[in-house]
LOSETI-399574 format. One line per 5 residues: number of its first residue (from 1); for each residue x, y, z of N, C-alpha, C. Coordinates in steps of 0.2 Angstrom, whole numbers, plus 2048, in hexadecimal, padded with zeros to 3 digits. Layout:
<recs>
NUM	X/Y/Z/X/Y/Z/X/Y/Z; ...
</recs>
This chain:
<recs>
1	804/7FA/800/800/800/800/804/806/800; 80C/806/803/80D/80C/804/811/80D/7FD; 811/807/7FA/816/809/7F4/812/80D/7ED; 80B/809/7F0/808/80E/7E9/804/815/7EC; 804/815/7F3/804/81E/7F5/80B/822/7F1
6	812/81E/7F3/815/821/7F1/817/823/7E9; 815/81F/7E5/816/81D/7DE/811/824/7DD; 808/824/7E0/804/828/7DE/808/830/7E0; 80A/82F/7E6/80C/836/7E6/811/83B/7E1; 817/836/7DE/81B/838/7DD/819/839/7D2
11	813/834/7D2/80F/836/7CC/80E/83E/7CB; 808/83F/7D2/805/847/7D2/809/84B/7D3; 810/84A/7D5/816/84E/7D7/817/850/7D0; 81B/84B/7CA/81B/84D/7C6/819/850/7C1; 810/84F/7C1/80D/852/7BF/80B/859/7C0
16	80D/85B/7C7/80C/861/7C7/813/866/7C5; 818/865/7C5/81E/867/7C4/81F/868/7BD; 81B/861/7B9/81B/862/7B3/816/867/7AF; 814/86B/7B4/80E/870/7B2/811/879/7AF; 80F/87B/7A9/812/880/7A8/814/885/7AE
21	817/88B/7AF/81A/88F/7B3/816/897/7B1; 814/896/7A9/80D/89A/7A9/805/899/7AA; 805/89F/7A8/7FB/89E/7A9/7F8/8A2/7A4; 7F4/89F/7A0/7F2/8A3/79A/7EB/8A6/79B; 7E7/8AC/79C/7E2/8AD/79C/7DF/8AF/794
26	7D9/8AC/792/7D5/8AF/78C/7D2/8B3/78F; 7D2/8BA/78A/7CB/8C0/78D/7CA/8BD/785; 7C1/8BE/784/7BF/8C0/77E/7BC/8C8/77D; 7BC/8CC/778/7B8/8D1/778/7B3/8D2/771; 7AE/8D0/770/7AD/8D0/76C/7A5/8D5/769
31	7A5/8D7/763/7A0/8D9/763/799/8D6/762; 794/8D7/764/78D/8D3/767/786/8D6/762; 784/8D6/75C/77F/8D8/758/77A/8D2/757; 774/8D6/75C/76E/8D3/75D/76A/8D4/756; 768/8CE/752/766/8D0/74D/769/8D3/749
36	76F/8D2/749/776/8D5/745/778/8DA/746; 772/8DE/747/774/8E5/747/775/8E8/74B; 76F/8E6/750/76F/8EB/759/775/8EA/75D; 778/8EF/75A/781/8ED/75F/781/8EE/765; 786/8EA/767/789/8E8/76C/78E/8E7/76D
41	792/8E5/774/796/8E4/776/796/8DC/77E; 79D/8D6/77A/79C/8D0/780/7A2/8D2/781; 7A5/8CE/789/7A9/8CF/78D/7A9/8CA/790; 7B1/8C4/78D/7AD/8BD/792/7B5/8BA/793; 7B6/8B4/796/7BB/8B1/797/7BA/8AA/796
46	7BE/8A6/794/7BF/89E/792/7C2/89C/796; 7C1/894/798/7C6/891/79C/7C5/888/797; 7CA/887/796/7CA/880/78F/7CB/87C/797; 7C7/876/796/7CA/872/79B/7C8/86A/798; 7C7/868/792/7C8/863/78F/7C7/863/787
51	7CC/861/783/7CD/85E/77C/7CA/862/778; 7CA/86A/779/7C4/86C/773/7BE/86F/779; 7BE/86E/77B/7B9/86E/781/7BA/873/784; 7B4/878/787/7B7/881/78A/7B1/884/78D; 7B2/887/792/7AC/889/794/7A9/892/795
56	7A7/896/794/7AA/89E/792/7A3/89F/798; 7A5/8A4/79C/7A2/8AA/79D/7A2/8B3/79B; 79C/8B6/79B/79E/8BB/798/798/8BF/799; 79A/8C6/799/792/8CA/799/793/8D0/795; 78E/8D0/792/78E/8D3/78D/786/8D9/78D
61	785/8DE/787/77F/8E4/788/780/8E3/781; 777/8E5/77E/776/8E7/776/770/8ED/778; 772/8EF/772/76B/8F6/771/768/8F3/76C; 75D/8F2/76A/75C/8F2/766/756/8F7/767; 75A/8FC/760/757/904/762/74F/904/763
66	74D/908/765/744/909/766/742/901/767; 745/8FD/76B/741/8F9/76C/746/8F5/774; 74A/8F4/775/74E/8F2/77C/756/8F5/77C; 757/8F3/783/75E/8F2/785/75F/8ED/786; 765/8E9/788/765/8E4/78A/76D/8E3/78F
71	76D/8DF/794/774/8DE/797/770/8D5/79A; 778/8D2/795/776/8CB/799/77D/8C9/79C; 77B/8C2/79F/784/8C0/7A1/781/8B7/79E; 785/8B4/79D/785/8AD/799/78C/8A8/79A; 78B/8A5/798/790/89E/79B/790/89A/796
76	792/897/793/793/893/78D/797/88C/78E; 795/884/78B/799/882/78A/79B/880/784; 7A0/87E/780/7A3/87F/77A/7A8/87A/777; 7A6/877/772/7AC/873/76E/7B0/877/769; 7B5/875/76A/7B9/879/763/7BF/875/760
81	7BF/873/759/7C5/871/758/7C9/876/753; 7D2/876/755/7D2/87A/752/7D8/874/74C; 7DB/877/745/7DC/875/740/7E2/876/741; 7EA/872/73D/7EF/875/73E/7F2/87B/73C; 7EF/87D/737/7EF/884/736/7EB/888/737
86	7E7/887/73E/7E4/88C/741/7DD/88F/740; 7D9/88A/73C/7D1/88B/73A/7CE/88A/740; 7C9/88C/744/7C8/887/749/7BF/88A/74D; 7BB/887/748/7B6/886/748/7B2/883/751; 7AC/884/752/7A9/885/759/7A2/884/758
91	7A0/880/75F/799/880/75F/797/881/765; 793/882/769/791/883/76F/78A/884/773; 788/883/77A/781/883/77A/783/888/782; 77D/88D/783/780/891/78A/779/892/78E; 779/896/793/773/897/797/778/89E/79A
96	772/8A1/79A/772/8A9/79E/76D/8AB/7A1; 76E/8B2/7A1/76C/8B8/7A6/769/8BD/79F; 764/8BF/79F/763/8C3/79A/75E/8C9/7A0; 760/8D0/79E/75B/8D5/7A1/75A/8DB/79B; 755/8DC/79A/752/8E1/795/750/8E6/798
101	750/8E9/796/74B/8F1/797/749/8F6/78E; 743/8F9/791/73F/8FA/789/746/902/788; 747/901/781/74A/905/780/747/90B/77B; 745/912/77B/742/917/779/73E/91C/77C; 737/91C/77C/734/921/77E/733/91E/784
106	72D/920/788/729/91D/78D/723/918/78B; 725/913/790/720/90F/78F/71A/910/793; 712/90F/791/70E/910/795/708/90A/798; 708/90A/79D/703/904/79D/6FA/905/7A0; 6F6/903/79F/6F1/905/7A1/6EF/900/7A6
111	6E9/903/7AA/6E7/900/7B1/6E1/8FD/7B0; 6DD/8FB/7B3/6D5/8F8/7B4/6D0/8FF/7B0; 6D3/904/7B4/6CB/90B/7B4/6CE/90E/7AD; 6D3/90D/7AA/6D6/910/7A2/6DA/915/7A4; 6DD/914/7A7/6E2/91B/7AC/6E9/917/7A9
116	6EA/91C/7A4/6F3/91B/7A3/6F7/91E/7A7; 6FE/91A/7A8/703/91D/7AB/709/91A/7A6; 70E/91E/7A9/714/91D/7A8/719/917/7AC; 71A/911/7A9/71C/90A/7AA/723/90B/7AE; 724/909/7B4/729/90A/7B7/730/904/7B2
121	737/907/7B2/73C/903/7AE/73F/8FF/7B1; 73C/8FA/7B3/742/8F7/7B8/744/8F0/7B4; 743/8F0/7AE/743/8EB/7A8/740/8E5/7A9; 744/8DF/7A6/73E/8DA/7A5/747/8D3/7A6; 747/8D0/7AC/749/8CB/7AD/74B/8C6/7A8
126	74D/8C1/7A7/74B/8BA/7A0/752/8B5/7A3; 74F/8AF/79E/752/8AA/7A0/756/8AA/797; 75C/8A9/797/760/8AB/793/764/8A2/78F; 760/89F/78B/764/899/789/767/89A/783; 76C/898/77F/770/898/779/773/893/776
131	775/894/76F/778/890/76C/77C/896/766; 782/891/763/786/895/761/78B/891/75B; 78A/893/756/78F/890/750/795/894/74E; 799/891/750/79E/897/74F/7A4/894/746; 7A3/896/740/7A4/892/73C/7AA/895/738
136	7AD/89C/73C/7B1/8A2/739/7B6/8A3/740; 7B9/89E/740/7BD/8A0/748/7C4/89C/745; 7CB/8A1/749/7D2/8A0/745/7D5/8A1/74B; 7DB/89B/74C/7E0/89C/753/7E4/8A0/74F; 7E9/8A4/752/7F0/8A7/74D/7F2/8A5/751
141	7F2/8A2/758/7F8/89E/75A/7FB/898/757; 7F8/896/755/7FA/890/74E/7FF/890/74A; 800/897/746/803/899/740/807/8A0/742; 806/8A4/747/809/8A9/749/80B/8AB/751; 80F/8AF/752/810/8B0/75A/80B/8B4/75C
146	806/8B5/75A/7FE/8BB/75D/7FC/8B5/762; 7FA/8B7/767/7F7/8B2/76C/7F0/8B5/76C; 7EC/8B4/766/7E5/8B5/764/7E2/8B1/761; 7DC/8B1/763/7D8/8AD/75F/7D1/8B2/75C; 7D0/8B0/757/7C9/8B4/754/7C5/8B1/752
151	7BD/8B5/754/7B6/8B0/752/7B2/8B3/750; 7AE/8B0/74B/7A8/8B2/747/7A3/8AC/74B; 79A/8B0/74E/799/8AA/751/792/8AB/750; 78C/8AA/74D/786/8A9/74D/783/8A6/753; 77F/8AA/758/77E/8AA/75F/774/8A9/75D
156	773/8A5/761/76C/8A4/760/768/8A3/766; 765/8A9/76A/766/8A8/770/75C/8A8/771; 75A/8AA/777/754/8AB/779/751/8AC/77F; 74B/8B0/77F/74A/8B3/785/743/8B1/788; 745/8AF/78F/740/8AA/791/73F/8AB/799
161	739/8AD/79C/733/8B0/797/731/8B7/793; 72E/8B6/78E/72D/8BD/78C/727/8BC/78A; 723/8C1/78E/71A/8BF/78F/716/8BB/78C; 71A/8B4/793/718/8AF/793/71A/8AB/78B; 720/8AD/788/720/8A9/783/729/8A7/783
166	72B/8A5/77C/734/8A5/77D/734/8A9/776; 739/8AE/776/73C/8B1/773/742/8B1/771; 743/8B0/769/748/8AD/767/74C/8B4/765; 752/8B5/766/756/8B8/761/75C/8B7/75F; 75E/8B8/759/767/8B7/755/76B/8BF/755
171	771/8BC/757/777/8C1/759/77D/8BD/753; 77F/8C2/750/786/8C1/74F/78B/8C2/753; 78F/8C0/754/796/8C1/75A/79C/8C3/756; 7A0/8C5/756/7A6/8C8/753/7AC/8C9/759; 7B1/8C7/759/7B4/8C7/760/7BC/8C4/75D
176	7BF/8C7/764/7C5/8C4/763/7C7/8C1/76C; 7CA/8BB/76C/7CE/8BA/772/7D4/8B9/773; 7D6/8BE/779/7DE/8BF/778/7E1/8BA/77D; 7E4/8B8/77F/7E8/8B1/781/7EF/8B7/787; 7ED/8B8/78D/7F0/8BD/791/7F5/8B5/794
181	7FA/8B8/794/800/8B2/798/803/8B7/79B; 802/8B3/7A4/803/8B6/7A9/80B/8B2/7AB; 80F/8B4/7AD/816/8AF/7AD/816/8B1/7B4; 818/8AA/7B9/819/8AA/7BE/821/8AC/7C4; 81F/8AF/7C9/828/8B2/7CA/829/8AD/7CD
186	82E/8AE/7D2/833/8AA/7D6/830/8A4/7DB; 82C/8A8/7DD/828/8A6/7E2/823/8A1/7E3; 822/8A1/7DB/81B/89D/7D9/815/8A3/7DA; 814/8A9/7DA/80F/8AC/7D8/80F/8AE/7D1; 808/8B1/7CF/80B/8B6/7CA/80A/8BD/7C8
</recs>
């Protein structure tokens, strides 16, 4: 018993010492067009933690004019393979946070006696599910020293509930994610 404690440990020993002495963060930045057009802006971070396999979080806001604002935050899980020269296609399925509020004039709501008033804005909540084809994405770490990768990504989200129904919308995404290496000093910090 004690020999495979010790065999075990000197495994994870190993293992750990064989681990880089950096640390890579992805930030993504990408642009967010609801409907292609109603721009916006995401903000999100990746963490790969198997074979193609990644997991993002991100929060992001779009404007569609005379009709909402929006600010959600979302979570993604994702496959991606990438090509030895660098093509590298993605698919993925995510769950969010979506918060709307009407964007333009005032809205006005009426009562039982026909008394209008002016609809307080405190927005409208939603359950925020997604999917995403991403068919236009390039590592340039592959082929060059840019520790970048860029994506074109077809975002097909929806909002749930929306009086009592699910509301579908398509976003184009346009984004790039930078690959930050953090290098460790003496101490083992970084």
């Amino acid at each position: 018993m004690k020999k495979i404690i010790i065999l075990w440990l000197l495994f994870i020993g190993n293992f750990i010492y064989a681990q880089e002495d950096n640390r890579i963060i992805p930030i993504n930045v990408s642009y967010f067009g609801e409907t292609i057009t109603h721009p916006g802006i995401e903000v999100g971070y990746e963490y790969n933690f198997f074979k193609g396999f990644n997991v993002t979080a991100a929060i992001g806001t779009y404007v569609h004019q005379r009709n909402h604002a929006a600010l959600f935050l979302s979570g993604d899980l994702n496959w991606r393979y990438t090509f030895s020269f660098g093509y590298s296609p993605e698919i993925g399925i995510g769950l969010g946070y979506l918060h709307t509020w009407e964007h333009g004039g005032p809205v006005y709501i009426v009562d039982d006696n026909n008394n209008a008033s002016i609809k307080p804005k405190y927005g409208r909540p939603s359950f925020m599910p997604s999917a995403k084809l991403g068919l236009l994405g390039w590592d340039l770490r592959k082929k060059t020293n840019i520790p970048m990768r860029i994506n074109t990504d077809i975002v097909y989200f929806g909002q749930l509930p929306f009086n009592n129904y699910f509301l579908s919308h398509l976003a184009l995404r346009i984004g790039a994610t930078y690959y930050f290496e953090l290098k460790s000093n003496k101490n083992g910090g970084y």
